[in-house]
C-alpha positions, 0 to 999 in steps of 0.5 A: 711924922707921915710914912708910906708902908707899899702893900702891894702892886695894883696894877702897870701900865706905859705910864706908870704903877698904881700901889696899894699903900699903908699911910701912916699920918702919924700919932697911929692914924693908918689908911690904905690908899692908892699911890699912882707912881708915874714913870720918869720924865723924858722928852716923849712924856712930858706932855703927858706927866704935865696933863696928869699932874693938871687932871689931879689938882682938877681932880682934888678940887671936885668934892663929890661921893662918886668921885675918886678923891684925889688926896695930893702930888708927891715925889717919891724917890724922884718921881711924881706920884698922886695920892688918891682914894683906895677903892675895893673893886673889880677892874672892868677890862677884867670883865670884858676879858672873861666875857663876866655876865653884867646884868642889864639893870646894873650896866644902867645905873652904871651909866646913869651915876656916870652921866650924873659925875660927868654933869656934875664935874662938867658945871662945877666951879673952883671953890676959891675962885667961884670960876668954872 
């Protein structure tokens, strides 16, 4: 039987909080990943649960390395949650806040990989449907 141990807070925003999580998927498999927990619908909301629900089935169905995997939709404890991929790093508003130094050749490849993700998520097609 699957069972979710949360480790710790990640981080807040107006919609919801993202969880560092212990996913224990039975027969002593253990992952950590991330769970986004979104806040309760309510008519100011719902609009936006919807697209994020949307943007997390796209999200599931691009298979790509530089793309944040998006494992499934969940409810917990009466709210909509997405799994994702945990990914170890540096939050980049923390960054810009303590004016961090980022050298010029790592900012490019930032961007080149960004572009890359962008194109590639832009022109690729459902794997069912073979449809954009």
């Amino acid at each position: 039987m699957r069972s979710i141990h949360f480790l710790k807070t990640l981080g807040s925003g107006a919609f919801g909080t993202v969880y560092l999580v212990e996913l224990n998927s039975g027969h002593n498999f253990r992952r950590n990943i991330a769970i986004k927990v979104l806040k309760a619908v309510d008519g100011n909301n719902r609009q936006f649960v919807s697209r994020v629900r949307d943007e997390a089935r796209l999200l599931g169905l691009l298979q790509d390395d530089e793309i944040l995997q998006v494992m499934g939709l969940e409810s917990i404890h009466g709210k909509d949650a997405i799994l994702m991929e945990f990914v170890e790093g540096t939050d980049i508003s923390k960054i810009i806040t303590q004016r961090l130094r980022v050298p010029h050749k790592s900012i490019a490849t930032i961007g080149a990989i960004c572009s890359g993700v962008l194109h590639r998520a832009h022109t690729s097609v459902d794997p069912r449907t073979k449809k954009p």
